[in-house]
C-alpha positions in Angstrom: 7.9 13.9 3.7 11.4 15.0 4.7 13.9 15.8 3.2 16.1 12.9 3.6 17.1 10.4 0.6 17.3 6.5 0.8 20.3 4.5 0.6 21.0 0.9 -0.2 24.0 0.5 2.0 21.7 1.4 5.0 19.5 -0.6 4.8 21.3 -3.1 4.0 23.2 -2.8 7.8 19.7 -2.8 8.9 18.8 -5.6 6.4 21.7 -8.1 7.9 20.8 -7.5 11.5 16.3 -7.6 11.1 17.3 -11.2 9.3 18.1 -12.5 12.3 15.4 -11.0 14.7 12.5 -12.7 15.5 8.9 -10.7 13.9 8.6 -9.6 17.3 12.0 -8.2 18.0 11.2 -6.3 14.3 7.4 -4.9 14.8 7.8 -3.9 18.6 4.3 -3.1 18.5 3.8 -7.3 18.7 4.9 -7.5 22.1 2.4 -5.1 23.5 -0.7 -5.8 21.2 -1.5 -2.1 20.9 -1.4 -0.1 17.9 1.8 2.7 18.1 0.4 5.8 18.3 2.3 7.2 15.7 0.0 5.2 13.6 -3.5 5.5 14.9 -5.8 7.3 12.8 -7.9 9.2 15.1 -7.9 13.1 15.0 -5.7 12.8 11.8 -6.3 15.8 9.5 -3.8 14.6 6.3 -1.1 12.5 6.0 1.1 14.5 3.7 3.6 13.6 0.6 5.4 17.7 -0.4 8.0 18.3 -2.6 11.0 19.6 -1.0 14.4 20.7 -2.4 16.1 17.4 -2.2 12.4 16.1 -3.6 11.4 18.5 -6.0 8.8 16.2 -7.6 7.9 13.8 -4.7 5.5 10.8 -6.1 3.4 9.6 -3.3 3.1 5.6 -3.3 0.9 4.0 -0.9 1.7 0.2 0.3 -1.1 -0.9 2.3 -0.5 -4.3 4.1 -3.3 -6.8 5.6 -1.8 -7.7 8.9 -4.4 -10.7 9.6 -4.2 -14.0 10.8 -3.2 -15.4 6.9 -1.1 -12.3 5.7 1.7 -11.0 8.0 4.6 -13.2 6.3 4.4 -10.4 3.8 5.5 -7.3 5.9 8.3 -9.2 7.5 9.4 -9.9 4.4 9.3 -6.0 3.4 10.7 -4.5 6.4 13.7 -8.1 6.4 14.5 -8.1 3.4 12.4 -6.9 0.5 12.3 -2.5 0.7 15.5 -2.5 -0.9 14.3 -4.0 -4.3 11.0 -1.1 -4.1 13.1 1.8 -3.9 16.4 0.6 -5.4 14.0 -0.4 -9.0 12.1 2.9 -8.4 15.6 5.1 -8.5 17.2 3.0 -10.9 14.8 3.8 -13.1 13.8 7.6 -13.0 11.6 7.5 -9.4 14.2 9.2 -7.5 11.2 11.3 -5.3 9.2 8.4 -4.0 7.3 9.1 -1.0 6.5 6.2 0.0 3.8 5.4 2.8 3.0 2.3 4.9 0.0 1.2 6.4 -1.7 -1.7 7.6 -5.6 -3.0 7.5 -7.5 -5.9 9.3 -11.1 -6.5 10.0 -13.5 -3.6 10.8 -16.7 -5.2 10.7 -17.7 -5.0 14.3 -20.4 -7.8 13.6 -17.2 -9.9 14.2 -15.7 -8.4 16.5 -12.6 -9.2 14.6 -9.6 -6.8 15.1 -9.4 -4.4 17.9 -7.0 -1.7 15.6 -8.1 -2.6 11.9 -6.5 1.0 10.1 -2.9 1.8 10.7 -1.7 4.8 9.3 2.2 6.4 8.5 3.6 8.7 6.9 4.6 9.5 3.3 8.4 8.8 3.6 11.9 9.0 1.8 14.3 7.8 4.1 15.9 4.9 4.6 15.6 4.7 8.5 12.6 6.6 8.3 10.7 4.1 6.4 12.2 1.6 8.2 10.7 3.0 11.2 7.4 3.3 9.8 7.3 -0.3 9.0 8.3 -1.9 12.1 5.6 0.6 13.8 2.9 -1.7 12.2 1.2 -4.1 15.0 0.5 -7.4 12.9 -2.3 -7.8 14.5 -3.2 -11.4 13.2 -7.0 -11.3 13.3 -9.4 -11.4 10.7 -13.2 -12.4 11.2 -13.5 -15.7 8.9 -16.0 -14.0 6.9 -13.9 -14.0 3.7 -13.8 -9.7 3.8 -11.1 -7.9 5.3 -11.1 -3.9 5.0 -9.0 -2.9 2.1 -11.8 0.3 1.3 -10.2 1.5 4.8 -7.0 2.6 2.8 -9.5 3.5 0.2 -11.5 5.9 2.5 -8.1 7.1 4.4 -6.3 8.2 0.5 -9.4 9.8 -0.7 -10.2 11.7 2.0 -7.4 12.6 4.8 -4.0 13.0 2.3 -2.9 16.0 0.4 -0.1 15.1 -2.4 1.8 17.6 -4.6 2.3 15.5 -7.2 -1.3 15.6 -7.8 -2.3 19.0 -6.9 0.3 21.0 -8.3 1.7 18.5 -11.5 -2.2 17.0 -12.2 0.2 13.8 -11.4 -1.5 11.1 -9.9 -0.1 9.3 -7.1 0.0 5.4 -7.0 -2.1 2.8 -3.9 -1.3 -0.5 -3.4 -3.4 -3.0 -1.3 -2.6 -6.5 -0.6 -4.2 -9.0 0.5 -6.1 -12.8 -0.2 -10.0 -11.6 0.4 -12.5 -9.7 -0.7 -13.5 -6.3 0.4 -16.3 -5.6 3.2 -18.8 -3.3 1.1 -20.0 -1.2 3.9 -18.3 1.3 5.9 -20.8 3.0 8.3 -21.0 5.9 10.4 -20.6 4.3 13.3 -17.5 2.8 12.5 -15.9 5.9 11.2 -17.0 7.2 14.6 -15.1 4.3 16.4 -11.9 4.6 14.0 -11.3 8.0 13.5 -12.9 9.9 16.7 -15.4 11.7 14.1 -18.5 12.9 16.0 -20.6 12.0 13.1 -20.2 10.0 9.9 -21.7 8.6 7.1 -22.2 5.5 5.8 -20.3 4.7 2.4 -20.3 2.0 0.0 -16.9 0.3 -1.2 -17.4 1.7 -5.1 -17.9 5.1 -3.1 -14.6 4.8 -1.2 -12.9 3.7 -4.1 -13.8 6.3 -6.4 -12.6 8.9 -3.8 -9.3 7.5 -3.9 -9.0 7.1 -7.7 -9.4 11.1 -7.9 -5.6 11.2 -6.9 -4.4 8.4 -7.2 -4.2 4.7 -9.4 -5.2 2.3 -7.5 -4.6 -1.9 -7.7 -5.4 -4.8 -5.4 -2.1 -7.1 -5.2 -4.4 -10.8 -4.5 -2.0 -13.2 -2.4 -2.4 -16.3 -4.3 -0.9 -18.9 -1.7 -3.7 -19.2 0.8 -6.7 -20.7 1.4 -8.4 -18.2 -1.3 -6.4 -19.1 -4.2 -8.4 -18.8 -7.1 -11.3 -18.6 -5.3 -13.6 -17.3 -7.9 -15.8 -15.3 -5.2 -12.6 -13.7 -4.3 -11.4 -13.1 -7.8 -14.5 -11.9 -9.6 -15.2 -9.4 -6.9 -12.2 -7.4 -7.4 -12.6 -7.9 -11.5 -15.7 -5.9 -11.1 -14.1 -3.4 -8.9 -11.1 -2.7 -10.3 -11.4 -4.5 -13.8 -7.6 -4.7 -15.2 -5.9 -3.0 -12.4 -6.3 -6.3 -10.5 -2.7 -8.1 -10.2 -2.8 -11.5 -9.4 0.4 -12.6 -7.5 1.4 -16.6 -7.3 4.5 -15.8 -5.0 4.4 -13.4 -2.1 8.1 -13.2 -2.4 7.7 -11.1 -5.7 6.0 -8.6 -4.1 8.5 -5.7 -3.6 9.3 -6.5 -7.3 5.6 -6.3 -8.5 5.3 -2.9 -7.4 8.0 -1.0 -8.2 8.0 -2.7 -11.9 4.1 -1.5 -12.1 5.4 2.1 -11.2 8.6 2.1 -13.3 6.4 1.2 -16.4 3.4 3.2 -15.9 6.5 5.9 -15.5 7.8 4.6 -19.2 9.7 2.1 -19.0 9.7 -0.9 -20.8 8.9 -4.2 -18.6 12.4 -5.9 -20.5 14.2 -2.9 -19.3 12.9 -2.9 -15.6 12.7 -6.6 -14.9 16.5 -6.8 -16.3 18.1 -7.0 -12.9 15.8 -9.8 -11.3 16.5 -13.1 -11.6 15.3 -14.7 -14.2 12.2 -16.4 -12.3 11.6 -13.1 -10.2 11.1 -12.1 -13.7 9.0 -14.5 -15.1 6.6 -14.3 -12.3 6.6 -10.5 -12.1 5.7 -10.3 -16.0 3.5 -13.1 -15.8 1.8 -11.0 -12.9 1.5 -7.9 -14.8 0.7 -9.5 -18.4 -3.0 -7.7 -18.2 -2.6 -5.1 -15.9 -4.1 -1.9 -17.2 -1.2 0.3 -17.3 -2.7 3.6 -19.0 -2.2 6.8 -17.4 -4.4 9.6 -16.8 -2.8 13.4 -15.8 -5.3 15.8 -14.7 -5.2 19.9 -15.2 -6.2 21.7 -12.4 -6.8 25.2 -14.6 -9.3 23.4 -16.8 -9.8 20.0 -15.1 -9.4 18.1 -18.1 -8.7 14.4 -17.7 -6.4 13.0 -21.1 -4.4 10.0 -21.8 
């Protein structure tokens, strides 16, 4: 994280120019089909989200995007026209450190043979062209195996075990994770694949409740379910990420809320009211964003580090 701020007016040059791009003239990465290497986890110790004297108390937010065959409409929308309304609604209401990071999952189960580069990883970022850069690093990859699982417990594994945050280990703060996607999870990540992914010379095999847990020591963690596709409703779908996640499962009906659905679930589990934060939409942005977060479990959790007490 450096120690640049963001600023609506700049992205919004960028914003009127992407509009009119095509997604490959946007994510560069496209027209090559390889993964940037700015983004390729192997032989990466920790991403990093510090405090810094322009971000004295940095919150890192992680937006992982599924970049499969059924889900890249939603990162064109971010990087076109949508990461204005997450870090506009995060300053205007009290997140003025966001650290924000992008990355991007697809299909890792080599039974498959699904996605070549299925964990993309950026940086924690403040910036506006630096985030903007981050995001149009990401190759949308468009694969997926058919098998109704895409890797979401990749972001899982990659938070819990190669960032370091200060908003965590110096305030007890945790930071917040976002995946989104339309499938269930695959429930295995074995050594092998680690091997494969991130260059270890030797892994071992974890569950997806084993991933998760790792990241929700630092960080609260929900699963954003793209209810357009052909997984809507799908009670296989559904149900799996009840039992997962229980409450912290948001169900979105329109993809084009989605910049709005995370920043609101910040700004409130920050203390604001929903009224307050979902003011400035419009008034069916807002209806669909409250609808969204009607039984989202919003409690927070702030952990000491001198007596490691966990309290409300």
């Amino acid at each position: 994280m450096g120690s640049s701020s963001y600023s609506h007016d700049a992205y919004s040059y960028f914003s009127s120019s992407a509009k009119t791009k095509s997604v490959d003239d946007v994510f560069t990465q496209n027209k090559t089909k390889t993964i940037a290497s700015t983004m390729d986890p192997k032989g990466i110790t920790f991403r990093e989200a510090r405090d810094s004297s322009v971000h004295p108390e940095s919150l890192a937010i992680m937006i992982w995007l599924d970049v499969t065959g059924s889900m890249g409409k939603i990162p064109e929308i971010i990087v076109k026209e949508k990461l204005d309304k997450i870090m506009s609604t995060l300053i205007n209401h009290g997140v003025n450190d966001a650290a924000v990071f992008f990355g991007a999952i697809g299909d890792h189960n080599t039974g498959y043979y699904s996605d070549k580069y299925p964990l993309q990883v950026g940086q924690f970022e403040s910036g506006t062209d630096e985030l903007v850069k981050c995001l149009s690093s990401v190759y949308i990859e468009g694969g997926g195996g058919g098998n109704s699982c895409e890797s979401y417990c990749l972001a899982h594994y990659f938070a819990g075990k190669h960032t370091s945050i200060d908003c965590y280990e110096k305030r007890g703060k945790k930071g917040f994770l976002f995946t989104i996607g339309d499938e269930m999870n695959h429930k295995l990540f074995t050594a092998e694949e680690q091997i494969k992914i991130f260059g270890y010379e030797a892994g071992q095999s974890m569950t997806d409740k084993e991933m998760l847990e790792m990241a929700q020591r630092m960080y609260h963690v929900f699963h954003i379910h793209c209810n357009e596709t052909s997984y809507r409703d799908s009670p296989a779908v559904l149900n799996y990420w009840k039992d997962l996640l229980g409450e912290r499962l948001i169900i979105m009906d329109d993809y084009n809320t989605v910049a709005e659905i995370i920043a609101s679930t910040i700004a409130v589990m920050n203390g604001v009211s929903i009224d307050t934060v979902t003011s400035s939409f419009d008034s069916s942005v807002a209806t669909s964003v409250k609808t969204a977060l009607a039984r989202v479990d919003m409690s927070v959790t702030t952990y000491s580090q001198n007596t490691g007490v966990v309290a409300l």
